[in-house]
C-alpha positions in Angstrom: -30.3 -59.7 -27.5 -31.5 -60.4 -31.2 -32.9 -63.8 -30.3 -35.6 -61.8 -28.4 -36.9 -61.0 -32.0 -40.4 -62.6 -32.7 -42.1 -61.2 -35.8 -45.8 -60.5 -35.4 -48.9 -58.3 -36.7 -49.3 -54.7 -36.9 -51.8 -54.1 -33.6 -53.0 -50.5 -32.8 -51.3 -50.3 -30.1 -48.4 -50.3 -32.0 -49.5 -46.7 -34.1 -47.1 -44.6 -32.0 -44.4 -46.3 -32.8 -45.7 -46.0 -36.8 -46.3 -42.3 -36.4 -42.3 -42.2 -34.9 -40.9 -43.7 -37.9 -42.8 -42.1 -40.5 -41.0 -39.4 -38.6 -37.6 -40.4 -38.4 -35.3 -38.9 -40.8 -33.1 -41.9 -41.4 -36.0 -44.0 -41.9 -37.8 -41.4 -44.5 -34.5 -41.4 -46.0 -34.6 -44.7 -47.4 -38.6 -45.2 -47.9 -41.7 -44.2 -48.8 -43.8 -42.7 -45.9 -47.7 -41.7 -47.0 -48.2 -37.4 -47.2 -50.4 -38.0 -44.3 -48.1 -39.1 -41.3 -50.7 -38.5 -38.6 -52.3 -41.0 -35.7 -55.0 -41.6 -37.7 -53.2 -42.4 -41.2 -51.3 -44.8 -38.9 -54.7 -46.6 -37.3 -55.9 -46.7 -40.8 -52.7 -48.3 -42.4 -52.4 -50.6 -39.4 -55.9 -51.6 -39.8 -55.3 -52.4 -43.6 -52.8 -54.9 -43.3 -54.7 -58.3 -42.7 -56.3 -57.0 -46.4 -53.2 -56.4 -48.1 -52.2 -59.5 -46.8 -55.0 -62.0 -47.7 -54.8 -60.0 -51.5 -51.3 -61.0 -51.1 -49.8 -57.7 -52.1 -47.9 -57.2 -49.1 -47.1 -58.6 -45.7 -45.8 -57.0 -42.7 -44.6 -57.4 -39.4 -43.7 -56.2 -36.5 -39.7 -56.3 -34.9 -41.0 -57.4 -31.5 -38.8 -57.5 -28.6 -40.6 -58.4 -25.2 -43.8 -57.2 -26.2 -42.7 -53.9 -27.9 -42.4 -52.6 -31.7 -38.9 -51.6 -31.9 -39.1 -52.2 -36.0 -40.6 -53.4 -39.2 -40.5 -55.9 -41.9 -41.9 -55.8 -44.5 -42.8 -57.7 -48.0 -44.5 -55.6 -51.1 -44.5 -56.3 -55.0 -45.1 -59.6 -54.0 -45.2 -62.1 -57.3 -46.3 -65.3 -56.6 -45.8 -66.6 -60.4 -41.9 -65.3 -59.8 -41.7 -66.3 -56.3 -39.9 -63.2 -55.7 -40.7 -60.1 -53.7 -39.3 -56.9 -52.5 -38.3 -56.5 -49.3 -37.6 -53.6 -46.3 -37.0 -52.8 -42.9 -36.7 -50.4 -40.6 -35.9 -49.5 -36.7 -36.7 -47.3 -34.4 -33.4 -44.8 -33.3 -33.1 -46.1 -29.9 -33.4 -49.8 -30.7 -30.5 -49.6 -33.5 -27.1 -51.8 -33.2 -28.6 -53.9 -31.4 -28.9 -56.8 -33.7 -33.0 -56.3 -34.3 -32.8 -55.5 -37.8 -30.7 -58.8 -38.5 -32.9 -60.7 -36.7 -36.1 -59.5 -38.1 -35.3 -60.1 -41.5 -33.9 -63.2 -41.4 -37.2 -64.3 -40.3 -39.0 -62.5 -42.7 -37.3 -64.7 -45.1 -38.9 -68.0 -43.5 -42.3 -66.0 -43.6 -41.9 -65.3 -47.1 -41.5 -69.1 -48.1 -44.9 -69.4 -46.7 -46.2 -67.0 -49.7 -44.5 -68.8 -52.3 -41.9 -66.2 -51.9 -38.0 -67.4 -52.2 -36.8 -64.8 -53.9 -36.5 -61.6 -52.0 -35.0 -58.3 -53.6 -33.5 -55.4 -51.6 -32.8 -51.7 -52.7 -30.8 -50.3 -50.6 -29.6 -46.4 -50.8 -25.6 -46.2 -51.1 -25.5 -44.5 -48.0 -27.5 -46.4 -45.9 -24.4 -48.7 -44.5 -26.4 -50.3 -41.7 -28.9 -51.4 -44.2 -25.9 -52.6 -45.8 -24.2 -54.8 -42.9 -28.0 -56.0 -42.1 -28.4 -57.6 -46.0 -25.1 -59.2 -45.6 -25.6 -60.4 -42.1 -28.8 -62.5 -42.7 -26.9 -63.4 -46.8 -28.1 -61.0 -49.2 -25.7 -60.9 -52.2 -25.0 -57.6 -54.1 -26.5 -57.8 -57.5 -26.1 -54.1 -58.6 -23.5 -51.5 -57.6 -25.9 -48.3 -57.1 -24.6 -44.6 -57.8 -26.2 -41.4 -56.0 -29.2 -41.7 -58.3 -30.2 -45.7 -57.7 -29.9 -48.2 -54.7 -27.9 -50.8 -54.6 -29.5 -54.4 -55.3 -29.7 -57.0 -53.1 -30.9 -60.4 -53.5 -31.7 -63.4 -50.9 -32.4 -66.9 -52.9 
């Protein structure tokens, strides 16, 4: 099923889907959602993202599967100079174990060469083992061991 993945950007069709993870307590769990979660926030993020991009500060994309946002990918603390860049994920409840996640990133990581962007850094909460088996699967090594109070560190290169 995974090589149904395409990546692709944000559209505002795709703000439900947005306001559902920003929602999601697994997903919250292991980012950052903005204070305000609403429709609108969503349109308004969504909307920003061809910005952040041309600025280079961040690049996302959709995890589509036959037309549908089932996830996200994302790059932020992009550093040209470094070539190096943070990187997260995320999808939806009902689309989980299904391979998108793998998928996704590993094409993230060709999109990412395209920003001068080789090295890409994941922090990933020591409970969150299906982040976990996703960094491994597309060849994230551990770096850091984390501990209830920091992520564990992944890196791509």
């Amino acid at each position: 099923m995974a090589d149904e993945v395409t990546l692709r950007p944000w559209r505002v069709d795709d703000t439900p889907a947005l306001v559902a993870a920003w929602h999601d307590d697994a997903i919250v769990a292991g980012s950052t959602p903005p204070p305000d979660r609403s429709a609108s926030a969503a349109r308004r993020w969504i909307e920003g993202c061809d910005v952040r991009e041309q600025r280079v500060l961040a690049v996302d994309r959709v995890i589509d599967v036959a037309g549908e946002c089932v996830g996200e990918v994302g790059l932020s603390d992009i550093d040209q100079r470094r070539g190096a860049a943070l990187i997260g994920w995320w999808v939806g409840a009902e689309h989980r174990g299904r391979g998108f996640a793998v998928a996704g990133v590993a094409a993230m990581v060709e999109v990412a060469a395209l920003f001068g962007v080789m090295t890409l850094v994941a922090r990933i909460g020591i409970d969150n083992t299906a982040s976990v088996r996703v960094a491994e699967g597309v060849g994230f090594m551990l770096l850091r061991v984390g501990s209830e109070a920091e992520p564990h560190v992944y890196v791509h290169r």
